[in-house]
C-alpha positions, 0 to 999 in steps of 0.5 A: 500500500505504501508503494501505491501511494508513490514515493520519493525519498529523502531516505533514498537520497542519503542512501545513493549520496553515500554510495556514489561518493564511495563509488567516485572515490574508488572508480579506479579500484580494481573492483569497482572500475569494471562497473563504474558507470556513472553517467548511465546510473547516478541517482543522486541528482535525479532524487534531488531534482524529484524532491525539489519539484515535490517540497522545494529547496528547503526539502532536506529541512523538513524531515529529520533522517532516521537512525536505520538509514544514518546506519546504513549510509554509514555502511557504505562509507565504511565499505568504502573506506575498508573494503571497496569490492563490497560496493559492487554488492550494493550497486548491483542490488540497487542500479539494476533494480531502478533500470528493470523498474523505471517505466513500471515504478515511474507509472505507478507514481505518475498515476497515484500522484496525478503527475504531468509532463514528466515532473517529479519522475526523474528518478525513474528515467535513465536518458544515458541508456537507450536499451536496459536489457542490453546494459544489462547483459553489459553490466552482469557481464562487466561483475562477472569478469572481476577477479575475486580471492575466495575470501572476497567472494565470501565477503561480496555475497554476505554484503549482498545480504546485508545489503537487503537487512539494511533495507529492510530496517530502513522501511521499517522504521520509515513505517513507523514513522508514518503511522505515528504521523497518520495517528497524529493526522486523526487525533488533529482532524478529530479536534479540527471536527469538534471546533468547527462548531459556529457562534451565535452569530453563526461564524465558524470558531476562530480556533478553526484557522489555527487547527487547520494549518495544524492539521494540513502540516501534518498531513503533508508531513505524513503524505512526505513519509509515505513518499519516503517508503515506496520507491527504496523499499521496491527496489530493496524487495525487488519490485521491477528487476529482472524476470529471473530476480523477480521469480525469486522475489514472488516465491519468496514468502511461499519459501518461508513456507515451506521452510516451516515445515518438518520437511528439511528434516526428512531431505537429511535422510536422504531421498530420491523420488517417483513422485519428482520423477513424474513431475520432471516427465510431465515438464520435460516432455512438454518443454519438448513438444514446445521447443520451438516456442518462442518462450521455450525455446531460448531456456531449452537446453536437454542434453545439459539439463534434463532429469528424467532419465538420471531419476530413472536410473537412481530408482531402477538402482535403489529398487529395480526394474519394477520401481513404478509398480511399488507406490500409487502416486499421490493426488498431489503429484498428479495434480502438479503433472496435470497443471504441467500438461495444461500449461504445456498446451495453453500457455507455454511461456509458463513452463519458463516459471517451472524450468527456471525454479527446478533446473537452476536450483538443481544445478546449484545445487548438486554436489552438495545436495548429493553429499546428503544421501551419500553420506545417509545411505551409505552410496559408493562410486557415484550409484544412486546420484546420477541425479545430481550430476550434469556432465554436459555442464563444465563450469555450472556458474558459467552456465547459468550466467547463460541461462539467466541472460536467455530467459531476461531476453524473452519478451512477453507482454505485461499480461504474460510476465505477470502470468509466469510470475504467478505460476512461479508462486503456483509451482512453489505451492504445488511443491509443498502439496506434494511433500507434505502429502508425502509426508503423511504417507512416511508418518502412516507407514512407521506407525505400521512398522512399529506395530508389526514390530511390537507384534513381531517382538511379542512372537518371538518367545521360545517354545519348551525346546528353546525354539523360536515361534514359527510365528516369527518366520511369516511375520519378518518378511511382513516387516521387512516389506514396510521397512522398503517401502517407508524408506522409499517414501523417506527417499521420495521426500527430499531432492524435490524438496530441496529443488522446490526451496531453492537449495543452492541457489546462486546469488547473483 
């Protein structure tokens, strides 16, 4: 809501103040010189010029800077002074957020505040860039080549988070702020309503004049602070960026989902999975029927990604050929496959949300995720992770610099991109369905298991001749075929799981 109300921001400006300087100041540093542009990005003057159109010259006297932001643009001179490479974490997050959302944040503003001619939008226009997905592609290109040691790699991504923590405090307590003034707004229009009671001679009350300029101070006051939430707070959260940055953005609240979960603890035992196997079927032959796409076809790389047939083979390896006849596949699972094959037909362009929250985390994240069942199962000579494995992929980082870069390049309509940003969140959602359905089925299966164990325990009493009971023969095969079929419905828990959380997904 604070956004839609439109906002420029004092607090903004104090923010990219602190990081231009910085950013001038080490121009020339080995870190900071490849992506170093000025001319094409500065915010500064465009905030002050947005300010001044809003409140005049005297706009930095009407608001005192909060503590969160004093912090955080203390941040950057620290960095600045200490460790200049960090700088490139913040310019990232923020100079290519405002590039991808300036015409859509600038329309926001425009229409919320009745703007004309293009005053008080300056902020969101960048005249020094004549194409923003090309610039794009120069800008990660130019970040990629600097040359980092281990240790400032580290340093650069835990900034990045900083980075989004600082912003984080900085709304806030801008809100805060904002709501304490609204407050104030009522109490003094409530007091403004009891006073505009009329005389005797039926003229209105002359404390009238006084409340009202009391009242209409406050009012620009709060409307000022609501300005300050909206425009640092979408590009911190990501409003705007790019479409494979805003998938990430959309499905983060249903991570924290998903994340509350006891699912984590069952991927820690280590699982690979019929029910994924159907759902990377149901993807990967309608990624096939639609290669040609136009949507699909940029994002389509089989040979290096595809992981049916790895899934396949894991299974055939930890229970043979006749893997598919041991479970009934669940209704969530089905559902997922369905909404895949729907998708597939009307609306292909969607299949980009499945694609890129699968493939890219499963690529991120193999080695380590292949380390889990490994180590929990015992695994030798690689068997039973093939998986995990992308040998047509040499140099996975690379590889998804490519593939980010291919799917930013698809053009989609507004309606379409909105369309694929929905069903990222809806894959997320479908994700859990499976698990947690999943979930139940391993919780019903050990409480058979214990029982048959308790009822086998309880037979295996030695007759007079210190025999065991034949009971105990019939009944161990029993046990033994819940024991497999639970701890194929452990393993059927975690990869997808660990996919559909996005385990190893990379930062920039």
């Amino acid at each position: 809501m604070a956004f839609q109300k439109a906002n420029i921001s004092r607090q903004q400006y104090e923010i990219y103040e602190a990081l231009e300087e910085e950013m001038d100041r080490n121009s020339s540093h080995e870190s900071v010189a490849p992506i170093y542009f000025p001319q094409e990005l500065a915010r500064t003057e465009t905030l002050q010029k947005d300010l001044e159109h809003f409140y005049g010259q005297d706009w930095r006297e009407m608001i005192v800077v909060p503590t969160a932001t004093l912090r955080y643009a203390q941040r950057l001179r620290e960095i600045g002074s200490e460790n200049p490479e960090y700088l490139v974490a913040h310019a990232y997050t923020r100079y290519l957020g405002d590039l991808s959302g300036g015409q859509v944040l600038g329309r926001v503003t425009q229409k919320s505040l009745g703007l004309k001619n293009g005053e008080g939008l300056a902020f969101f226009s960048f005249p020094g860039v004549s194409s923003p997905n090309l610039f794009k592609q120069l800008y990660r290109s130019r970040m990629n080549s600097i040359e980092l040691t281990e240790k400032q790699r580290e340093g650069l991504l835990e900034e990045a988070v900083r980075a989004f923590e600082l912003n984080i405090q900085v709304f806030e307590e801008l809100q805060n702020l904002a709501k304490i003034l609204e407050k104030n707004e009522l109490r003094q229009r409530h007091k403004t309503h009891n006073l505009q009671t009329p005389d005797v001679k039926g003229n209105q009350s002359s404390a009238f004049s006084s409340s009202s300029t009391t009242s209409s101070s406050l009012t620009s006051t709060s409307q000022l602070l609501r300005m300050l939430l909206g425009v640092g707070l979408a590009l911190a959260l990501g409003i705007g960026i790019d479409l494979s940055e805003k998938i990430k953005t959309v499905t983060k609240e249903v991570h924290v989902r998903a994340n509350g979960t006891e699912l984590m603890q069952a991927f820690q035992r280590g699982n690979i999975t019929l029910m994924q196997y159907k759902i990377y079927e149901a993807l990967e032959e309608e990624l096939d029927r639609n290669s040609s796409h136009e949507s699909v076809a940029p994002i389509y790389f089989p040979q290096e990604l595809a992981r049916t047939e790895t899934l396949q083979k894991d299974l055939e390896h930890f229970y043979g050929q006749d893997w598919r006849e041991m479970m009934v596949v669940p209704a969530a699972t089905l559902r997922y496959a369905q909404r895949l094959r729907e998708i597939g037909s009307e609306n292909p362009e969607y299949l980009v949300a499945h694609a890129y929250t699968r493939y890219l985390g499963d690529l991120s994240g193999g080695q380590v995720l292949s380390r889990v069942p490994q180590r929990s199962l015992g695994l030798k000579n690689g068997e039973g992770l093939a998986f995990f494995c992308f040998p047509a992929i040499s140099s996975p980082n690379l590889f998804k610099q490519l593939y980010r870069s291919r799917m930013n390049s698809i053009e989609l309509t507004e309606k379409q991109r909105e369309g694929v940003l929905e069903e990222a969140v809806r894959a997320f959602k479908f994700n859990i369905q499976v698990f947690e359905e999943l979930q139940n089925l391993v919780k019903i299966l050990e409480k058979n298991e214990l029982r048959q164990r308790h009822k086998t325990h309880n037979l295996q009493t030695p007759d007079v001749k210190g025999n065991q009971s034949s009971a105990f023969t019939s009944s161990s095969p029993t046990s033994s075929s819940l024991t497999s079929t639970s701890l194929l419905l452990r393993m059927l828990l975690g990869v997808g799981f660990a996919l559909a959380l996005g385990m190893g997904l990379y930062v920039f």
